[in-house]
C-alpha positions as CSV (number, residue, x, y, z in Angstrom):
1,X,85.2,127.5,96.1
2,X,82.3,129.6,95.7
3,X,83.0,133.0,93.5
4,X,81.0,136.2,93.2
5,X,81.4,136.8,89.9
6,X,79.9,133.1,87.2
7,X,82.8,133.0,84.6
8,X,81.6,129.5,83.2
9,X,78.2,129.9,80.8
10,X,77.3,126.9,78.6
11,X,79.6,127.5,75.7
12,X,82.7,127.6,78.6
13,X,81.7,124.5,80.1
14,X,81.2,122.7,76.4
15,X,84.8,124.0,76.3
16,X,85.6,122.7,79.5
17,X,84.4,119.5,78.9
18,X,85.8,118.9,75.3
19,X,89.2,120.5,76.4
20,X,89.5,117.6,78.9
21,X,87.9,115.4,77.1
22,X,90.0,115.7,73.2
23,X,93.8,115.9,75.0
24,X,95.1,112.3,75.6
25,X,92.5,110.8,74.5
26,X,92.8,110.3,70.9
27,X,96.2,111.7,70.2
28,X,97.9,109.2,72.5
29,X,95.2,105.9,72.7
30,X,94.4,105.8,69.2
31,X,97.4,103.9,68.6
32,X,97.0,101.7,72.2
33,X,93.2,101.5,70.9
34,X,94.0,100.0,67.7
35,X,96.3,97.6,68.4
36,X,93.5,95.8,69.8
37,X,90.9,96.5,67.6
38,X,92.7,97.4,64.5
39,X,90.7,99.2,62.3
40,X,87.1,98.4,63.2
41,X,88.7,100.7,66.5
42,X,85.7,103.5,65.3
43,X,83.2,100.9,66.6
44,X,84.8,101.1,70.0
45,X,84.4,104.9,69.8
46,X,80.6,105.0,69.0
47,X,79.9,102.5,72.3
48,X,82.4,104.3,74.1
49,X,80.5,107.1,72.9
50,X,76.7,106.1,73.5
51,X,77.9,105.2,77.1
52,X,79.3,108.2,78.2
53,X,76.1,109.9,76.7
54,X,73.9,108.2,79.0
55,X,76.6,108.9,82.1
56,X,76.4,112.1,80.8
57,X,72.7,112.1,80.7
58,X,72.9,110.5,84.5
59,X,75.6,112.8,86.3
60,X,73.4,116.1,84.0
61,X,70.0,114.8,85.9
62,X,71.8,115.0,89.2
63,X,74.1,117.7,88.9
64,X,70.8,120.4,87.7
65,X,69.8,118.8,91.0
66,X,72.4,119.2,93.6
67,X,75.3,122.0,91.7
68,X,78.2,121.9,93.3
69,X,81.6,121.6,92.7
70,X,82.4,118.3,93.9
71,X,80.4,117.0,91.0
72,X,80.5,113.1,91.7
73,X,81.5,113.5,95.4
74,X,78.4,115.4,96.1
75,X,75.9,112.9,94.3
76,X,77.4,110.0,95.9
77,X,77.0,111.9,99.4
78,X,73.3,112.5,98.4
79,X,72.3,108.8,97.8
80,X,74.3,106.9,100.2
81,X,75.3,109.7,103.0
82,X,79.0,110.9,104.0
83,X,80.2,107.6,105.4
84,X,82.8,105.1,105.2
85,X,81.5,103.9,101.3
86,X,80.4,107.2,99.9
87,X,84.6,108.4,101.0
88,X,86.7,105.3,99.7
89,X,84.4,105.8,96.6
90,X,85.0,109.4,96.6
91,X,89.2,108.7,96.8
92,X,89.2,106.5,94.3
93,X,86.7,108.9,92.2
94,X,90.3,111.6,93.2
95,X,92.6,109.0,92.5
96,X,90.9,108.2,88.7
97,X,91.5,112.0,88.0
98,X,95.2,112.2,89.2
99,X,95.9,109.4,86.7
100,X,94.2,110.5,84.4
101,X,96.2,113.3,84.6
102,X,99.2,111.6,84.4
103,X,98.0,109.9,81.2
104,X,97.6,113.2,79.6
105,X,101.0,114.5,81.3
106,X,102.7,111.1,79.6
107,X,100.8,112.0,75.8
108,X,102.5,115.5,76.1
109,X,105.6,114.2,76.7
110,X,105.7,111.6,73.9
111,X,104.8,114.5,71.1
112,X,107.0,116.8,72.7
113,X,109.9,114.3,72.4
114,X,108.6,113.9,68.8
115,X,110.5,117.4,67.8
116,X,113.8,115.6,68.8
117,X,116.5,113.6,66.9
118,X,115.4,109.7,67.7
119,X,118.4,108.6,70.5
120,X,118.9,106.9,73.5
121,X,117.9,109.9,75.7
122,X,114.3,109.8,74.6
123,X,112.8,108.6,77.9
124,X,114.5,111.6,79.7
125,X,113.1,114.1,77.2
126,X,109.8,112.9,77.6
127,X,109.4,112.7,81.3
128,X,111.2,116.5,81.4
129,X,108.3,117.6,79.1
130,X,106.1,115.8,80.7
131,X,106.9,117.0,84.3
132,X,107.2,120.6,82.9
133,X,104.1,121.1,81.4
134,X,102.2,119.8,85.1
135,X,104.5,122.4,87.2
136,X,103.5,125.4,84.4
137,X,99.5,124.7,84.9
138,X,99.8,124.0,88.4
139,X,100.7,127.7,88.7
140,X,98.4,129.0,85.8
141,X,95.5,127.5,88.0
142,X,97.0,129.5,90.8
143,X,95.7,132.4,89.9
144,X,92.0,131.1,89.4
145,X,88.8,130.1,87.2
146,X,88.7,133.0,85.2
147,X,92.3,131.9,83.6
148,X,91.5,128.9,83.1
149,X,88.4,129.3,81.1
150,X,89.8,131.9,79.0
151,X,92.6,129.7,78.3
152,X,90.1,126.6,77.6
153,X,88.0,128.1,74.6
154,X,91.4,129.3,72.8
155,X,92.8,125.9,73.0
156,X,89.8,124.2,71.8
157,X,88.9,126.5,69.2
158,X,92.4,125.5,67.8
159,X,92.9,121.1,68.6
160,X,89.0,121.2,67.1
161,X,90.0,122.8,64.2
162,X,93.0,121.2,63.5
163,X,91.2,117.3,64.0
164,X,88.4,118.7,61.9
165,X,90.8,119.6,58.9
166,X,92.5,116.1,59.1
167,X,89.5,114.4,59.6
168,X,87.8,116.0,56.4
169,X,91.0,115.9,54.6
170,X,91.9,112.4,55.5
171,X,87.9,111.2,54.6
172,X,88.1,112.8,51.4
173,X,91.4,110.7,50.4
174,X,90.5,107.6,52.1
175,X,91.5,103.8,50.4
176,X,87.9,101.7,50.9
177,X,90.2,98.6,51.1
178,X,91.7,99.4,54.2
179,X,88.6,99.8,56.0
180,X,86.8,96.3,54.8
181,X,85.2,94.6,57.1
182,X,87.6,91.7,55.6
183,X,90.4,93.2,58.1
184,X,88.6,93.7,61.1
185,X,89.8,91.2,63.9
186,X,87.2,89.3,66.0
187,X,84.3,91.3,67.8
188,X,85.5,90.3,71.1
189,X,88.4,92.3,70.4
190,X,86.5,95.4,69.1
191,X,84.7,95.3,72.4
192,X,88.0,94.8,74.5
193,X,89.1,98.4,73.0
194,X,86.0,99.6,75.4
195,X,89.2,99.3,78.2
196,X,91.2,102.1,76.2
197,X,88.5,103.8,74.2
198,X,86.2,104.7,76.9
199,X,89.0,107.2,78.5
200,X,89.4,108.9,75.6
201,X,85.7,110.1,76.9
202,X,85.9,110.4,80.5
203,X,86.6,113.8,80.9
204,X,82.9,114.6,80.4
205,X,82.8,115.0,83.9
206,X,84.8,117.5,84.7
207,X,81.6,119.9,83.5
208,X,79.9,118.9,86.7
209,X,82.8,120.4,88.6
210,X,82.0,123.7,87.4
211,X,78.4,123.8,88.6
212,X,79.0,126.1,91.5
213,X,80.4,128.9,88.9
214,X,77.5,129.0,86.6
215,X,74.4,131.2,86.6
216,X,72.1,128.6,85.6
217,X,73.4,125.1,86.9
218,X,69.9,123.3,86.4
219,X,69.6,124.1,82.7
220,X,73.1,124.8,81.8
221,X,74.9,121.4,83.3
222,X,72.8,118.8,81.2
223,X,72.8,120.0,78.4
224,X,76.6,121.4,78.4
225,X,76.8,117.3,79.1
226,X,75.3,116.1,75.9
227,X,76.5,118.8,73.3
228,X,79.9,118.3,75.0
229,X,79.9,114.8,74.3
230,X,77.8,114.6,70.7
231,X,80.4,116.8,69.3
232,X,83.6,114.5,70.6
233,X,82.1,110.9,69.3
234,X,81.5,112.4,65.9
235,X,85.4,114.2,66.0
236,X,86.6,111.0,67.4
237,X,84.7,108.2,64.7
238,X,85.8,110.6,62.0
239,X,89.2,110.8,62.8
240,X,89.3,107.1,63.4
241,X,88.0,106.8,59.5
242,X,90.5,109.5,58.2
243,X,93.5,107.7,59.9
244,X,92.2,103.8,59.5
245,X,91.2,105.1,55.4
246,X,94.8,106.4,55.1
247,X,97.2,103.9,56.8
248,X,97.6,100.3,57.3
249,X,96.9,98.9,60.9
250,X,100.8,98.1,61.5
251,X,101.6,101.6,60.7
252,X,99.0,103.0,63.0
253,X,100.4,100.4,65.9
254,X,104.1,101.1,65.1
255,X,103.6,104.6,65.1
256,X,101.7,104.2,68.9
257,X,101.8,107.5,70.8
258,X,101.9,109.5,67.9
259,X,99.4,107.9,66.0
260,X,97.3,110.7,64.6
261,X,100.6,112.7,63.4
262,X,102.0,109.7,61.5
263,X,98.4,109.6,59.8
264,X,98.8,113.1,58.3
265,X,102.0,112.3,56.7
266,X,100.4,110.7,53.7
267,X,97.5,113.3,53.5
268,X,99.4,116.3,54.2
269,X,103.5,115.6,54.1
270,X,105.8,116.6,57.4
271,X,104.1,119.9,57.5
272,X,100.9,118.0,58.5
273,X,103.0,115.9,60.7
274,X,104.3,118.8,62.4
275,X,100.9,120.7,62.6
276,X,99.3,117.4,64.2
277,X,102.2,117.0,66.9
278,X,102.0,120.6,67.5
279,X,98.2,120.7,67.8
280,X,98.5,117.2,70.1
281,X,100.7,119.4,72.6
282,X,98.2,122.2,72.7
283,X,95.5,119.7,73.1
284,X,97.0,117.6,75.9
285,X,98.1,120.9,77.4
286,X,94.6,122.1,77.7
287,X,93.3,119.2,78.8
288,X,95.8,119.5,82.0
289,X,94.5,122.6,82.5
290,X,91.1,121.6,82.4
291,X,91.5,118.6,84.8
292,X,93.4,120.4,87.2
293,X,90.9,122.7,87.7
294,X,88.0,119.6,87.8
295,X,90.7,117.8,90.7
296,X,91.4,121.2,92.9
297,X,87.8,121.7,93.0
298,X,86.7,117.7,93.9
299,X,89.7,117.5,96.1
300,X,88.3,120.6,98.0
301,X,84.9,119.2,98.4
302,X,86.5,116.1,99.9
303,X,88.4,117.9,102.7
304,X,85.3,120.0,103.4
305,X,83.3,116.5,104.0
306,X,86.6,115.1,105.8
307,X,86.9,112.2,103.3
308,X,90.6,114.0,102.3
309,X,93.1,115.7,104.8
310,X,91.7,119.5,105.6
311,X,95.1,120.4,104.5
312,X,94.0,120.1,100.8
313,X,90.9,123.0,101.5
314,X,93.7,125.4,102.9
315,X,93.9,128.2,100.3
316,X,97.3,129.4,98.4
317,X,97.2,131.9,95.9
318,X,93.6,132.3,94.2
319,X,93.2,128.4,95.0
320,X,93.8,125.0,97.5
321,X,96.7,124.0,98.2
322,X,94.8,119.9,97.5
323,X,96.2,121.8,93.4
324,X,99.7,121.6,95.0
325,X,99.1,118.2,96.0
326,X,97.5,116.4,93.3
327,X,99.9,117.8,90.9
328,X,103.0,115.8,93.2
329,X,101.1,113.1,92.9
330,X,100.6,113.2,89.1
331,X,104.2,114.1,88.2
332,X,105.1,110.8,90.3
333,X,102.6,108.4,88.7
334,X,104.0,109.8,85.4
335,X,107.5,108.5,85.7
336,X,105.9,105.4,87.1
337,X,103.5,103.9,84.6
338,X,103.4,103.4,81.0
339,X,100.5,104.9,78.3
340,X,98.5,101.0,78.5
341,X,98.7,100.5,81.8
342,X,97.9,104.5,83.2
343,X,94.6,104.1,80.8
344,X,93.2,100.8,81.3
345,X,93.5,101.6,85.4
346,X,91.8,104.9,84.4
347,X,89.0,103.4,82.8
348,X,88.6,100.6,85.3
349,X,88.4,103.2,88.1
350,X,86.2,105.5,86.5
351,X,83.5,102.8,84.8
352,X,83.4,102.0,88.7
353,X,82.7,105.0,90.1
354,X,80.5,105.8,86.8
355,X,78.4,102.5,88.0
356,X,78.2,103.4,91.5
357,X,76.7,106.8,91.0
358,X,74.1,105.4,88.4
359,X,72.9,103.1,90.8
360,X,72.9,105.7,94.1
361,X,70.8,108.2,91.2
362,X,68.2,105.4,91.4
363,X,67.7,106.3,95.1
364,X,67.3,110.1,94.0
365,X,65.3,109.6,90.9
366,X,62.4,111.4,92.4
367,X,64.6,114.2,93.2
368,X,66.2,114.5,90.2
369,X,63.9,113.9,87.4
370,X,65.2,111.6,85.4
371,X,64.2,108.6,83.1
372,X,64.0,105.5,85.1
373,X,64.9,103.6,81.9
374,X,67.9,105.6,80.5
375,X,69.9,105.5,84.4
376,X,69.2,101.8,84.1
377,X,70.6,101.6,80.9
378,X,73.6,103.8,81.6
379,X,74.0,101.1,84.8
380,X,73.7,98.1,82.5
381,X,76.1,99.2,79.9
382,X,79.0,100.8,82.4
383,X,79.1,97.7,84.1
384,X,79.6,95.4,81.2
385,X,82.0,98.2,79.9
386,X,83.8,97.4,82.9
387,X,83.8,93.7,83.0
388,X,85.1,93.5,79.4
389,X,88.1,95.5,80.6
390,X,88.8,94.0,83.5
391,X,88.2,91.0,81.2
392,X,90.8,92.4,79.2
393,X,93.4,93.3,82.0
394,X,93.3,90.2,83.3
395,X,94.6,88.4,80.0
396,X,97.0,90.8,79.3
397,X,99.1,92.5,81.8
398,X,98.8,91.4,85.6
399,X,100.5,94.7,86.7
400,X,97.6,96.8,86.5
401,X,95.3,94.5,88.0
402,X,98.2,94.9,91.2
403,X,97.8,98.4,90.7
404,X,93.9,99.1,90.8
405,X,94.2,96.9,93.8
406,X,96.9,99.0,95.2
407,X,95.0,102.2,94.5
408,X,91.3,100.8,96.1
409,X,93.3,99.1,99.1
410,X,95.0,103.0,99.8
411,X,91.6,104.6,99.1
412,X,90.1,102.2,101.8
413,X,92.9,102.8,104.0
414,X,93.3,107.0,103.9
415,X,89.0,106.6,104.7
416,X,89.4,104.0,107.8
417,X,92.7,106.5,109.2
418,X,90.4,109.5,108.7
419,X,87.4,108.2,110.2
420,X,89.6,106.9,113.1
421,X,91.2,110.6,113.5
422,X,88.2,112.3,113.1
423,X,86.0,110.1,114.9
424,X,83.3,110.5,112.1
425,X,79.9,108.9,111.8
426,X,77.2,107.9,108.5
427,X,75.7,111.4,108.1
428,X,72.7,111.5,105.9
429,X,73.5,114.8,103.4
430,X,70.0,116.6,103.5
431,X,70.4,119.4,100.4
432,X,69.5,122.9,100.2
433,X,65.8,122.7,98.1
């Protein structure tokens, strides 16, 4: 999806990447987040934090080295070839994004439904909203990447503001007791919430997507990476003071998918409610946008390489029909899953494929640059992220763990009737110097 004309410079892609980044994130996990790790939760959000910094630092390295839109897809075809591995990765690497998206289609939902007298036909009202707002950016990113950038910045000028006020106003009227360490529960627990947390950080990645559509990929990329992420961990950990300063744990838990709203109640009253749950529909609205864009554009890539059905690189309007697609697929896992499970199955997949790229950048590090010790450390710390929440998973809810194994069993499968169909062999990727 290569255009003439570059609509994403550095500022756009640090838009990009916050707009998908600050949607579900914290206004629907904060609540999920701290039911686990009460309020100690904005220790979570610094490791969650330095570990997407050094994915960030990881996927930057390679992306300045090999831009393209695939992002992921193309790095993992760079260190291990186009075969059987580097494709089931690759699906589940498409499959991660589609529920992630359905995470952030779920959030919408549940503020949406906020505006609503409390009664029985509160499930229907969310999955309507939450079904609607998919179908409306499916078509917006219809008509292309010069939309959808335009539409990025406005949105996150306003959701950053908006945290930023409550933040500042909820620090500035914070009760020390309620953050004492005396409250905190055990550090296991703190480190569990790396299952939830962590998400509310993985749409760092959909700046690598943009890569063919900036002038500058090998200077602009990495460091669109690291401001991106800086500026989210320190929204995130002050939010998590402002609400944890201003409201006891149970209200925070009780109050679950809207969290952050209930904790500008005592700051600013119901019109600080209302501004939060109005801000939290704007915010999970752009990051739809934004990760629709990131999933047309890796989706793409994977039917190019033959890991996906060439069906999803046909074109249909200004993009792929794989938009079309993925956005059925979204609206289904929706209605399926609940908030906990949709996010720890995200985070699982994603820590995964995070891990598995790390490791393949090792093979590359020559190529690419980078610091031996810092893609080492990313390695280390995404795969102890990801055994604490598959720790995690396993103690608490066995459906996800059937779910993840659904999802990798269907990623191996789609790969083995592919290779099958197209009679495909390992191809070593040799890239463009």
């Amino acid at each position: 999806m290569h255009h003439s004309r570059q609509p994403i410079g550095l500022w756009s892609a640090v838009a990009m990447g916050i707009g998908a980044m600050v949607g579900a994130g914290i206004f629907a996990l904060l609540g999920e987040a701290s039911a686990i790790s009460g309020s100690a939760v904005y220790i979570s959000f610094v490791a969650g934090g330095v570990i997407a910094l050094l994915s960030g630092y990881s996927l930057g390295r390679l992306g300045a080295r090999y831009p393209s839109s695939g992002g992921i897809v193309e790095y993992l075809s760079q260190a291990f070839g186009t075969g059987y591995f580097t494709g089931t990765m690759s699906v589940i690497l498409y499959l991660a994004a589609v529920v992630s998206l359905s995470l952030i289609a779920r959030a919408f939902g549940n503020y949406a439904a906020t505006f609503f007298p409390r009664h029985e036909h509160v499930p229907l009202v969310q999955n309507g909203f939450a079904v609607g707002i998919v179908v409306f950016f499916v078509l917006v990113n219809l008509r292309g990447p010069g939309d959808v950038a335009i539409w990025e910045r406005l949105t996150v000028a306003i959701k950053f503001l908006v945290l930023c006020g409550l933040a500042i106003a909820g620090i500035a009227n914070l009760k020390p007791a309620l953050l004492s360490p005396d409250n905190y529960p055990p550090v296991r627990d703190i480190f569990f919430s790396l299952a939830i947390t962590f998400f509310a950080y993985e749409g760092f990645r959909v700046i690598t997507n943009t890569a063919e559509d900036m002038p500058d990929p090998a200077r602009t990329l990495p460091r669109a990476m690291l401001i991106a992420v800086l500026l989210v961990m320190l929204l995130y950990v002050a939010v998590a003071f402002a609400v944890f300063g201003n409201l006891p744990t149970e209200r925070v838990i009780a109050a679950k998918d809207a969290a952050l709203a209930e904790a500008a109640l005592p700051v600013f009253g119901h019109i600080g409610y209302t501004v939060v749950a109005v801000t939290a529909l704007i915010a999970t609205a752009s990051a739809i946008n934004a990760n629709l864009y990131a999933v047309t554009n890796v989706s793409y890539q994977l039917a190019k390489d033959g890991e996906l059905p060439a069906i999803y690189g046909r074109p249909i309007g200004h993009s792929r029909e794989g938009l079309v697609i993925s956005g059925l697929l979204v609206l289904i896992l929706t209605l399926l899953f609940d908030l906990s499970q949709i996010a720890a199955t995200g985070s699982i997949l994603i820590l995964s494929i995070h891990t598995v790229t790390h490791l393949g950048h090792l093979k590359l590090i020559n190529e690419t640059g980078a610091s031996r010790l810092l893609i080492w450390t990313a390695i280390v710390l995404s795969a102890c992220a990801l055994l604490l929440a598959l720790n995690y998973v396993l103690g608490r809810d066995e459906g996800v763990l059937i779910i993840l194994v659904g999802f990798i069993l269907l990623a191996m499968l789609s790969e083995l009737v592919l290779h099958v169909l197209t009679g495909k062999r390992l191809v070593k990727r040799i890239s463009p110097r």
